[in-house]
C-alpha positions in Angstrom: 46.3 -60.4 5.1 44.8 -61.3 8.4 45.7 -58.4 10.3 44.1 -56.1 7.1 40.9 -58.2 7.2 41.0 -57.9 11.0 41.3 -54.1 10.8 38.6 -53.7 7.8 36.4 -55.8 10.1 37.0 -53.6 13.2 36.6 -49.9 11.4 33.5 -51.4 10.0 31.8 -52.5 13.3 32.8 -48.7 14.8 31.4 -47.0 12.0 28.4 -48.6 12.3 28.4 -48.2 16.5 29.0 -44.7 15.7 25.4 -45.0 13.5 23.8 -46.6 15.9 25.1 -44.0 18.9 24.2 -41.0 16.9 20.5 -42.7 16.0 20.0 -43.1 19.8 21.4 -39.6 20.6 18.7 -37.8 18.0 15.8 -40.2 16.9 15.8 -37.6 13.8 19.6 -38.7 12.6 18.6 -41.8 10.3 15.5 -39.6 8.3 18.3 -36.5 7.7 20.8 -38.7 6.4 18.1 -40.8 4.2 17.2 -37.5 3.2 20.7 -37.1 1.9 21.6 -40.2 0.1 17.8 -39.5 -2.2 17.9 -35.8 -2.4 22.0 -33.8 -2.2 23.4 -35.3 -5.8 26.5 -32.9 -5.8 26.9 -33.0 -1.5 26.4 -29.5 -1.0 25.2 -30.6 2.9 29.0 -31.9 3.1 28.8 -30.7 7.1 26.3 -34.1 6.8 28.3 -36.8 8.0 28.2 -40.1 10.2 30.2 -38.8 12.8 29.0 -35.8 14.0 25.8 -34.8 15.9 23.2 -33.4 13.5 22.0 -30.7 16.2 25.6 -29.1 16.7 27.7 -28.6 13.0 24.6 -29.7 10.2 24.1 -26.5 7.9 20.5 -25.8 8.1 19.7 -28.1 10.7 18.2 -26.4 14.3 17.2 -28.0 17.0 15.0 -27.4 20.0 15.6 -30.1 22.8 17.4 -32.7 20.9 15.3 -32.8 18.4 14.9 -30.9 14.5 12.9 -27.8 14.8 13.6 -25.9 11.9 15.2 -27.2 8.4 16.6 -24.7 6.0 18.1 -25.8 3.2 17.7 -23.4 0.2 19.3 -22.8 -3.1 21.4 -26.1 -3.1 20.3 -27.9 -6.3 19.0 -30.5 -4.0 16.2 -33.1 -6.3 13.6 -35.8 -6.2 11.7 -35.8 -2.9 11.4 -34.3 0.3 9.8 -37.9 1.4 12.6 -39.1 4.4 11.6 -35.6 6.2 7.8 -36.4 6.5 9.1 -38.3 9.6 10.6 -35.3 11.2 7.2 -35.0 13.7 9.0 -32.2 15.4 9.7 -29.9 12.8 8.3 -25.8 13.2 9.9 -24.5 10.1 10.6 -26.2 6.4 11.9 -24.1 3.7 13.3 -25.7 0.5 13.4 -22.9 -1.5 15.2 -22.7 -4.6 15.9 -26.2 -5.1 14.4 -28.8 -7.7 12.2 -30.9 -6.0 9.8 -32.5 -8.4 6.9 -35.4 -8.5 3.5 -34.4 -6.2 4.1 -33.1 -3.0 4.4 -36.3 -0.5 2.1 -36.2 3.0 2.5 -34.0 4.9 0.2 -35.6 7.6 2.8 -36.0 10.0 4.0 -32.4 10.4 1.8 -31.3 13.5 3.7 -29.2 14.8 5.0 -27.0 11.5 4.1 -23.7 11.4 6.2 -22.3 8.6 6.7 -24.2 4.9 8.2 -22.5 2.3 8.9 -24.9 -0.8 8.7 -22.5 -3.3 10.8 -22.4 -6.6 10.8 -26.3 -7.5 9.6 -28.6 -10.2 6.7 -29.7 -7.7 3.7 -31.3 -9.6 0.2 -32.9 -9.3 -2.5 -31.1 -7.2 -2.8 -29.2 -4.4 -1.8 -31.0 -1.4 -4.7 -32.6 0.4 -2.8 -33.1 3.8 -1.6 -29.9 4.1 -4.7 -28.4 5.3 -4.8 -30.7 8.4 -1.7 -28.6 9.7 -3.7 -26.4 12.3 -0.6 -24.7 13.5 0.2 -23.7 10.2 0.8 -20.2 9.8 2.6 -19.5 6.3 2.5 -21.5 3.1 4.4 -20.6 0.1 3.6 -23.3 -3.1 4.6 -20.3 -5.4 6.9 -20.9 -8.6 5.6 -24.5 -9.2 3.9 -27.0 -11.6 0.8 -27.5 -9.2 -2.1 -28.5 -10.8 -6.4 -28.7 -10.1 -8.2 -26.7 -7.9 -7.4 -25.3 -5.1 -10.0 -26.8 -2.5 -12.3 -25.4 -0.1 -11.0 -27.4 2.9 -8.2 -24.2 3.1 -10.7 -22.9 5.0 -9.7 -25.3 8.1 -6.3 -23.4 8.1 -7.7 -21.2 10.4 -4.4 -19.6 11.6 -3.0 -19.0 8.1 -1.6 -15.7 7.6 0.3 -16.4 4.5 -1.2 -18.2 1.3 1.1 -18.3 -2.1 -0.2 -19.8 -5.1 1.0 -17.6 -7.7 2.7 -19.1 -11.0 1.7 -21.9 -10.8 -0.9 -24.3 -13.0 -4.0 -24.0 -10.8 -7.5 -23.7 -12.7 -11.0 -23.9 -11.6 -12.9 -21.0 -9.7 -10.8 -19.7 -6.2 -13.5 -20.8 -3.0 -14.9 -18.9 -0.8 -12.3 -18.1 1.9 -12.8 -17.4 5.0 -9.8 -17.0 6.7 -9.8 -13.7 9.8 -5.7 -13.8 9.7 -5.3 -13.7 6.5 -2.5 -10.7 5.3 -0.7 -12.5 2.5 -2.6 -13.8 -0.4 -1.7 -13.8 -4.3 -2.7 -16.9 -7.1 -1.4 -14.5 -9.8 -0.1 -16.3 -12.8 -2.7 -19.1 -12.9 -5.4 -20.8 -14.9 -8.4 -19.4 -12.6 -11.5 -18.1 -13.9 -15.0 -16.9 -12.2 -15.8 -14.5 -10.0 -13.4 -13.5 -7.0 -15.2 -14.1 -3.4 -16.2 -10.8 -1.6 -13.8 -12.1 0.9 -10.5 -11.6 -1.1 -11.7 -8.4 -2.8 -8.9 -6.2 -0.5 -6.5 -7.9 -1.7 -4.2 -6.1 -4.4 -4.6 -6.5 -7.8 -1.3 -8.0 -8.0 -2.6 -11.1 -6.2 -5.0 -12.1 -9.0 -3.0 -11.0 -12.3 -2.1 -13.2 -15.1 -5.4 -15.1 -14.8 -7.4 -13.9 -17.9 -10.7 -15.5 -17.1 -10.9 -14.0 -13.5 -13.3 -11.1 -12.9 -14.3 -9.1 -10.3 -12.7 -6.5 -7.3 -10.0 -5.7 -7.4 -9.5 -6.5 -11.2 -11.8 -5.7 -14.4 -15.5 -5.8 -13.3 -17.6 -8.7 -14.6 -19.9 -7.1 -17.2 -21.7 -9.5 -18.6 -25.1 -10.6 -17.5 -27.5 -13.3 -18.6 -30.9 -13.1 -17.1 -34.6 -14.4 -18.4 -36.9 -12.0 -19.8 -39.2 -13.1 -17.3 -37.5 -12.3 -14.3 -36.3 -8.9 -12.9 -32.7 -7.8 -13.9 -31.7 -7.7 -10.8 -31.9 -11.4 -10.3 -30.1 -12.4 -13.4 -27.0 -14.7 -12.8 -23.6 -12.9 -13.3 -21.4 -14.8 -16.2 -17.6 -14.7 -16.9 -16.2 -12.5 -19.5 -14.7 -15.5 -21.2 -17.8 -17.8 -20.7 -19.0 -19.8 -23.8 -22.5 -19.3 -25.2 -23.9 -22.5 -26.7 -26.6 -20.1 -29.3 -24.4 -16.8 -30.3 -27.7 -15.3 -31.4 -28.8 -15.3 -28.2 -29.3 -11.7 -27.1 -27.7 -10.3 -24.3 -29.1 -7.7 -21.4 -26.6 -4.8 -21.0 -26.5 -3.2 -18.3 -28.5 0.1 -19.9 -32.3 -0.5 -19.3 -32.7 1.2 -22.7 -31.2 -1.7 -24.8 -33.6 -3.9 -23.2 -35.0 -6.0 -25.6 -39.0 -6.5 -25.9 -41.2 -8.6 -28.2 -44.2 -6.1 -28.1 -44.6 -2.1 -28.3 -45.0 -0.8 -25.2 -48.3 1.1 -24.3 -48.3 5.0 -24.5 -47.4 6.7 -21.3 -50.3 8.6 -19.3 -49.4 12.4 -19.3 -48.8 13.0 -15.8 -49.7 16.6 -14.5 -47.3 17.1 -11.8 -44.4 16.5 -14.6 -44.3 20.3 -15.9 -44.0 23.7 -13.9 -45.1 26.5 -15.2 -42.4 29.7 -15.4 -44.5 31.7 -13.2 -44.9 28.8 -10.7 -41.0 28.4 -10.5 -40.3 32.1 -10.2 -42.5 32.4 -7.6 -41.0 29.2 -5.8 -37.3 30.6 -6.1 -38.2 34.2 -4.5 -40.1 32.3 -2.0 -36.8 30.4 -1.0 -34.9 33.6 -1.0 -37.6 35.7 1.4 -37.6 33.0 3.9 -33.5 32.6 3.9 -32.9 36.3 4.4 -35.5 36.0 7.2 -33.1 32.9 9.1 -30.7 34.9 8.4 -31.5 38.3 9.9 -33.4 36.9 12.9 -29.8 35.1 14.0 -27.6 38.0 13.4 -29.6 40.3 15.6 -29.8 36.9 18.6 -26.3 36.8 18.5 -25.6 40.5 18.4 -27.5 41.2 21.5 -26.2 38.4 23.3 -22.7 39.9 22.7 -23.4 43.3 23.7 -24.8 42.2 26.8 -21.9 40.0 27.5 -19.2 43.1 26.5 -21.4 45.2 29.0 -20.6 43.4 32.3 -18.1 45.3 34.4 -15.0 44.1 34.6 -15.6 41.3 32.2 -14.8 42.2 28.8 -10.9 42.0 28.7 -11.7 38.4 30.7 -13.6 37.6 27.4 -10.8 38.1 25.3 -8.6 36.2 26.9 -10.5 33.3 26.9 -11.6 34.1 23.2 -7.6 33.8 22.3 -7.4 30.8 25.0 -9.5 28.7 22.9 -8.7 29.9 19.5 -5.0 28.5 19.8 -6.5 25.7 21.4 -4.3 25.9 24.7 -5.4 23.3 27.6 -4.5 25.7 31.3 -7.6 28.2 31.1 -7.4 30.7 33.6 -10.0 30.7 35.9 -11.6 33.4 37.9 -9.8 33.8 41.7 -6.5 32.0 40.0 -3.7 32.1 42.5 -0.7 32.8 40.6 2.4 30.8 40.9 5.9 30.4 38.9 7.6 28.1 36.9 10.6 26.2 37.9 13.4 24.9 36.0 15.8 22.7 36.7 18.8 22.9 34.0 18.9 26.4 35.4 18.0 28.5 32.1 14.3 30.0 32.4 13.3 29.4 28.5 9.5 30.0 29.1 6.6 31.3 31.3 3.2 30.3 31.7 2.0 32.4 29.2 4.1 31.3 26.5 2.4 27.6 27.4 -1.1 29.8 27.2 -0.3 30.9 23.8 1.4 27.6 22.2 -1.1 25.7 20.0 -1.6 22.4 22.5 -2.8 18.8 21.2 -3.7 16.4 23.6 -1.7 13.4 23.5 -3.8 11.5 25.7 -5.5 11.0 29.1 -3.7 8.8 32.5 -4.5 7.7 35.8 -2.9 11.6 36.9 -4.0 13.9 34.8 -4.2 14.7 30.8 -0.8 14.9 28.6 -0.7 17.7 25.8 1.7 18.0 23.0 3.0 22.4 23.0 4.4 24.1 20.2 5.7 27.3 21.5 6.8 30.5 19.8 9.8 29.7 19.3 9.1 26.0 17.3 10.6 24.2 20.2 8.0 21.4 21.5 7.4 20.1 24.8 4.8 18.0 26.9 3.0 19.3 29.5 1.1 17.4 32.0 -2.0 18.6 34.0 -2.2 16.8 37.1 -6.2 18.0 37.8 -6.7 14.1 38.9 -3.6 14.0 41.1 -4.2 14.2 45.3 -1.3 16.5 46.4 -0.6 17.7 49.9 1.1 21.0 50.4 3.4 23.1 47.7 6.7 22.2 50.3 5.7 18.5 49.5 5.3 19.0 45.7 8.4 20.9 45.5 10.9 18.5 47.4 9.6 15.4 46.0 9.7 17.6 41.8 13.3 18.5 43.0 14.5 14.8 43.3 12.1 13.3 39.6 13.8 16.7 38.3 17.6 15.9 38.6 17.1 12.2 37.5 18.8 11.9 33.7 19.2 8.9 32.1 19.2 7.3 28.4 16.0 5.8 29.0 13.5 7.9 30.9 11.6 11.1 30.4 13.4 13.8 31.4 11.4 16.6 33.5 12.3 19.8 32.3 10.5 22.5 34.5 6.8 22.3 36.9 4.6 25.3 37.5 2.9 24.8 41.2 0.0 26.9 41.9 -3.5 26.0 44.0 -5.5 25.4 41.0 -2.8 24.9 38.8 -0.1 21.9 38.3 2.3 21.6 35.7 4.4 18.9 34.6 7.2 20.2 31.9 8.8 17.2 29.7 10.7 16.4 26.7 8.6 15.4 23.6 8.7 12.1 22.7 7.9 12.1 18.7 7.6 8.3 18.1 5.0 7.9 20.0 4.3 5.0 23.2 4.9 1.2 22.9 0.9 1.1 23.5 0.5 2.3 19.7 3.3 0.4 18.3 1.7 -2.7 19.3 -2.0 -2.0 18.7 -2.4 1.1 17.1 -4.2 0.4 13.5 -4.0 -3.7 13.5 -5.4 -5.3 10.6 -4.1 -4.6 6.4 -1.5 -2.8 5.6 -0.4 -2.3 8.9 3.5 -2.2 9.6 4.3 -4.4 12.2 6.4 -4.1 14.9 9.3 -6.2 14.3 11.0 -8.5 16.7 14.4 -6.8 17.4 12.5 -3.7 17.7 10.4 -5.0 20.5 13.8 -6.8 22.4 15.3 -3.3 21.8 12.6 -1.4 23.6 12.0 -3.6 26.1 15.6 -4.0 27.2 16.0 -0.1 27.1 12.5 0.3 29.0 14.0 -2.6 31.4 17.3 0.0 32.1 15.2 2.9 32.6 13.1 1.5 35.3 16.3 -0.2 37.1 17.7 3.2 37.1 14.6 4.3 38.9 14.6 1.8 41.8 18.7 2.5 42.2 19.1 6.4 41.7 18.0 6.8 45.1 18.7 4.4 47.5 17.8 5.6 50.4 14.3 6.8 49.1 13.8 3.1 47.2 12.1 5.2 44.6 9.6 3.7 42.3 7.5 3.9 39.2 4.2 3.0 40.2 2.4 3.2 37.3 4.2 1.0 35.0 2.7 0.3 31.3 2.6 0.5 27.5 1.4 4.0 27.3 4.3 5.3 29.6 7.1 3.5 27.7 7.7 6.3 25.2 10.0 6.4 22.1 12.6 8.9 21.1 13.5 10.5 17.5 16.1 8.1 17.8 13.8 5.3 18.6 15.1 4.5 22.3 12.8 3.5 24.6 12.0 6.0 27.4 10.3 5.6 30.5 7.6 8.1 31.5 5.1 9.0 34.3 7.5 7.9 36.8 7.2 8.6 41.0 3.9 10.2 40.4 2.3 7.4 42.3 2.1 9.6 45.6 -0.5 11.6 44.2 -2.6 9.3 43.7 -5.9 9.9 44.5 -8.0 7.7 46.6 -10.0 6.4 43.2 -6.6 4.4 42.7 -7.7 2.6 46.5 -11.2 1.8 45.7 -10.4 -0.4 42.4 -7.3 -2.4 42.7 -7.9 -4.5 40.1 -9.3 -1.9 37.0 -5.6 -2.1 35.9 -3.9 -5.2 34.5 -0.7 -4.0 35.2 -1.1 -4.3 38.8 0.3 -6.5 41.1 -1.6 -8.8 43.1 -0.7 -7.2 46.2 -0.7 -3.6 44.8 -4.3 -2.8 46.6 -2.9 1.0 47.2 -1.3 2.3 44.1 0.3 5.4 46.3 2.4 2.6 48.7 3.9 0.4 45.5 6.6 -1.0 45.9 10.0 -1.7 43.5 8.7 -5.5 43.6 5.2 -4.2 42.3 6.9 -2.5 39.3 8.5 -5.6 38.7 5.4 -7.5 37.8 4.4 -4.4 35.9 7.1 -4.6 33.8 6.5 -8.4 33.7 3.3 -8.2 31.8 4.5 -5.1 29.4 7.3 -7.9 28.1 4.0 -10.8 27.7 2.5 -7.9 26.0 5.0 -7.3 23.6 5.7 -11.5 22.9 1.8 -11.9 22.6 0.2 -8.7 20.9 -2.1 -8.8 23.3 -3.9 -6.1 25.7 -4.1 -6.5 29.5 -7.4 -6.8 30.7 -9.1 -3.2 31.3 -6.2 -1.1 30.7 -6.8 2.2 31.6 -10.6 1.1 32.5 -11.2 0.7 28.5 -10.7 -1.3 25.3 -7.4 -1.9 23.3 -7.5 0.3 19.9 -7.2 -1.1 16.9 -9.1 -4.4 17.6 -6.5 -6.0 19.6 -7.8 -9.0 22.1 -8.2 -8.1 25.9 -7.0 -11.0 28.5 -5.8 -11.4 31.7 -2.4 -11.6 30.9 -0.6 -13.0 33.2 -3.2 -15.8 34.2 -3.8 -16.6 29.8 0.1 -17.0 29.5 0.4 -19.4 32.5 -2.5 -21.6 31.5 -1.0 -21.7 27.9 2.2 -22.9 29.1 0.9 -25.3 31.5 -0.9 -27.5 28.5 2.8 -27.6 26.7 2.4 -25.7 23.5 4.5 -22.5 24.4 4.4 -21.3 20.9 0.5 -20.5 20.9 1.4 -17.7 23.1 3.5 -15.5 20.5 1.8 -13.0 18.5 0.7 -14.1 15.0 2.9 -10.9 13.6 6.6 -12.2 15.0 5.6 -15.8 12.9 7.2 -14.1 10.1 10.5 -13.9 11.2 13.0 -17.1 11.4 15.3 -18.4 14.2 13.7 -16.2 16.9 11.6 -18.6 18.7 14.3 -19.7 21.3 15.0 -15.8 22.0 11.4 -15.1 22.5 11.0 -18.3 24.9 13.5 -16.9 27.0 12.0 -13.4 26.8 8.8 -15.6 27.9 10.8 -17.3 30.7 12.1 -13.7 32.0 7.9 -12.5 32.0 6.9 -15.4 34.2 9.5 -14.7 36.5 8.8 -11.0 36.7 4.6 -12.0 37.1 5.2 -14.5 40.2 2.6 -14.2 42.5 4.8 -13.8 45.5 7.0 -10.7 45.1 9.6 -12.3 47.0 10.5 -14.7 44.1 10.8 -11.8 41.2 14.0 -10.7 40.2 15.3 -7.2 40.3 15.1 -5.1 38.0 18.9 -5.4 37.4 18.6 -9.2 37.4 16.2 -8.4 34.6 18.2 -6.3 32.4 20.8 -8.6 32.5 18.9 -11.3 31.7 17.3 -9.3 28.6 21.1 -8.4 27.5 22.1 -11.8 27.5 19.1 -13.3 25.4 21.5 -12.3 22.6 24.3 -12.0 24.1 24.6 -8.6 22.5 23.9 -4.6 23.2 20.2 -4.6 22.1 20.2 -0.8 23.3 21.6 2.8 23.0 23.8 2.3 25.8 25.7 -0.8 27.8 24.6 0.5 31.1 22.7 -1.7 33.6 21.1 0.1 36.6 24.8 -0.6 38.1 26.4 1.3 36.1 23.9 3.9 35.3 23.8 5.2 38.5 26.9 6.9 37.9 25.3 9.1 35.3 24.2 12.9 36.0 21.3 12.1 38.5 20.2 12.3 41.9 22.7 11.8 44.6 22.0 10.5 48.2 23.2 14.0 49.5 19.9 15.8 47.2 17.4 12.8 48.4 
């Protein structure tokens, strides 16, 4: 009897050393398993038990230096309160969906660091909760699908960083505030007790967002058409009613909004007859031929200015066919005029197969896909239908056509997954030509700033890793095609990361640095790309397009623009910095997460993969090349942030090197 009392008392003392163990492991152990005794009725969180760390097998549970990050515990029956969590002051994400949580929702005072609560579908009652909008970080909010009652309150307004608000079916009455809220994309209070007018400032909103509230008028829904104004006053400065408004004297007349239903106590005085109100027949006969004289007049006197300008032109010597030519130049909208004294050259190919001339480039239609530090890229249709790019280098500074030629024959045998391949160049003294494969998807550049704002897609996160880890392989295979050469980019950035129909990242513009013209010298720092030491664009080095490649990956994590890109603004309203510097000064106060783009805050368990895309930019963007990786160091790195292919091929500049391309013999 001893021994069993002996033994009860020993498992009893460990149990409660292996409580006391795991609460000083994780300070957040004794609040999750509170938690669970109050709220998991029919123990679906069985994986939460005494004896196991709640950071390593918990369901739900994530964790973020020891401590509970993000809590996701949906669809699980779970009840009563969420109250035990309110001491979790480390939590980013809390969705209880589907569960049935009732009673007001507790404080949420605590939760400074939340940027993501979702506690939609429950039983939650009582009014809108008043703490909630003292979460500053707070990006989403979903209250959708509850028994929430009162108004919702102006203070909303202090969630400046909102992007997601959800109200709908729910119990909420009153009129909505005025919002004011610049992030806004996700709004709806459908299915509520709301009435008034809806603020100006939600009118884009869909009328989805406002349905199911009878008493609420205004854009986007049923206009509010009713108006009461005094007599004495102008119409124009009557007070708008709601359709559903109350009169307390039904006989009280009301102003529609024709002037001719206007009521009036006395007869109003006969009109003057006014002189100038009738025309005689003769008067406006005599107007209309007027008209008609003076037009044929325009008209006659430009045919016969243009007519004789045209003869004269036609009866230049030599100069008529000349015309033509640059009649049809223009008309199919073709970029390469031919100029007078034009030394004629010849296109090369390098797969081999001639498919075109520079006239068939002359005739395609050309639209011009935009304007670099080299010259301006156009978009070809030939005859044919196939499509090509062609490149103008009028900015480039090149030396003689022996120099051209070598260096086009070593970019021209270079074939990889993930860059641009050069199809064919046309050398001639006033006329360069750069050949390419079309990229139809567009550049990175657009993807990520390109028409910001409503109803814009957005550019997801495992689209961005996959893009840059294949832009990462391209450039690698760059710097180790040619050894001996150390080839490199030199002009690395968003608008040269271009996108196949397959949606592979490509890698465009490359080893056209050389030509660079001595307007690259005199303004080292106009591009944010550059690299500290980069003063002369035309000696860059493969540690330079490290960096470069350092801030395109902190301008995909933060949505942001580097400062003076391309010597102009980002499209699309996107905010300019000085990236590199904005990141660093962010990170150095401790709040890493303020440095992601508000679009990727939509997406769960992705924060530790983009903190260690984060970690792999700071490393690129060191200030002494010395300590950035190379460019192989960096693909693996990307690769391993999931630990899986995040590409259309495997290769790292290793392995890609034994692909078709440019051997040591050929450099």
């Amino acid at each position: 009897m001893a021994a069993t009392l002996y033994c009860a008392t020993f498992f009893s003392i460990l149990f409660r050393l292996l409580l006391l163990v795991h609460s000083s492991k994780n300070p957040d152990f004794e609040a999750l398993m509170a938690f669970k005794t109050a709220s998991d009725t029919f123990n679906k969180l069985s994986s939460w038990n005494s004896t196991t760390d709640p950071c390593s097998t918990w369901s739900g549970v994530y964790c973020l230096h020891n401590r509970v990050s993000r809590l996701v515990l949906e669809d699980l029956d779970l009840r009563g309160s969420f109250e035990p969590l309110t001491s979790l002051t480390h939590l980013r994400v809390l969705s209880l969906k589907r569960n049935r949580f009732s009673g007001p929702i507790p404080s949420l005072s605590n939760f400074l660091a939340l940027k993501l609560l979702y506690l939609s579908y429950n039983e939650f009652s009582g009014g809108f909760p008043a703490t909630v909008t003292s979460l500053f970080r707070l990006y989403r909010l979903d209250l959708s699908h509850n028994n929430l009652s009162g108004e919702i309150p102006a203070t909303v307004n202090n969630m400046t960083h909102i992007l997601t608000l959800r109200l709908d079916e729910n119990r909420f009455s009153g009129n909505i505030p005025s919002l004011n809220l610049p992030n806004l994309q996700d709004f709806n209070v459908s299915g509520n007790r709301l009435s008034g007018v809806i603020p100006k400032s939600l009118s884009g909103f869909p009328e989805s967002s406002f349905g199911l509230n009878p008493s609420l008028c205004g854009a986007p829904i049923q206009k509010c058409a009713n108006f009461v104004a005094e007599p004495s006053k102008p119409r124009s400065e009557g007070a708008i009613a709601s359709p559903l408004t109350p009169r307390s004297n039904p006989r009280t007349p009301t102003i529609s909004s024709t002037p001719s239903s206007m009521p009036s106590n006395k007869a109003a005085p006969p009109r003057k007859p006014n002189s100038s109100a009738k025309i005689s027949p003769i008067a406006l006969i005599a107007i209309i031929l007027g008209d008609i004289v003076v037009l044929g007049v325009v008209t006659l006197l430009l045919y016969c200015y243009f007519w004789r300008n045209y003869a004269a032109k036609m009866k230049e010597g030599g100069k008529g066919s000349k015309l033509m030519e640059t009649e049809k130049i223009v008309y199919s909208s073709s970029p390469y005029p031919v100029q007078s004294g034009f030394e004629r050259g010849r296109m090369v190919f390098f797969e081999g197969v001639k498919k075109f001339e520079l006239e068939d480039l002359l005739r395609a239609s050309a639209e011009m896909l935009g304007k670099g530090g080299f010259g301006t890229a156009y978009k070809a249709v030939l005859d044919d239908g196939s499509v090509v790019a062609v490149k103008r280098l009028k900015d480039a500074q090149i030396g003689g056509k022996k120099e051209f030629e070598q260096h086009m024959e070593i970019l021209g045998r270079m074939r990889h997954p993930n860059i641009v391949h050069l199809r064919a160049y046309y050398f001639a003294r006033d006329e360069k030509l750069l050949v390419s494969d079309y990229m139809p998807n567009g550049s990175l550049f657009w993807l990520l700033h390109g028409n910001r704002g409503p109803g814009r897609t957005p550019l997801d996160w495992t689209t961005r890793l996959k893009i840059a880890a294949g832009a990462a392989r391209g450039v690698a295979f760059i710097h180790s095609s040619c050894k001996s050469l150390k080839l490199t980019h030199g002009n690395i950035k968003s608008t040269n990361i271009l996108l196949d129909k397959a949606g592979n990242a490509r890698v465009a513009d490359f080893g056209l640095s050389i030509f660079a013209g001595p307007t690259a010298t005199a303004a080292p720092k106009s591009n944010g790309y550059r690299a500290p030491e980069a003063f002369d664009s035309r000696r860059s080095t493969q540690k330079s397009d490290v960096f470069s490649f350092g801030v395109v990956l902190l301008e995909i994590l933060t949505g942001k623009c580097p400062s003076n890109v391309d010597g102009g603004g980002c499209s699309g309203g996107s905010a300019v910095v000085d990236l590199p510097r904005w990141v660093q000064s962010v990170v150095r106060e401790e709040w890493t997460a303020e440095v992601f783009d508000l679009e990727l805050m939509r997406y769960k368990d992705i924060e530790d993969e983009m903190v260690g895309l984060l970690q792999i930019a700071l490393s690129c963007t060191a200030a002494v090349p010395d300590q950035r990786p190379s460019m192989s160091h960096v693909v693996k790195m990307i690769e391993d942030i999931r630990g899986v292919d995040v590409g259309p091929s495997n290769d790292t500049s290793d392995s890609a090197s034994d692909s078709p391309s440019v051997s040591e013999d050929a450099s």
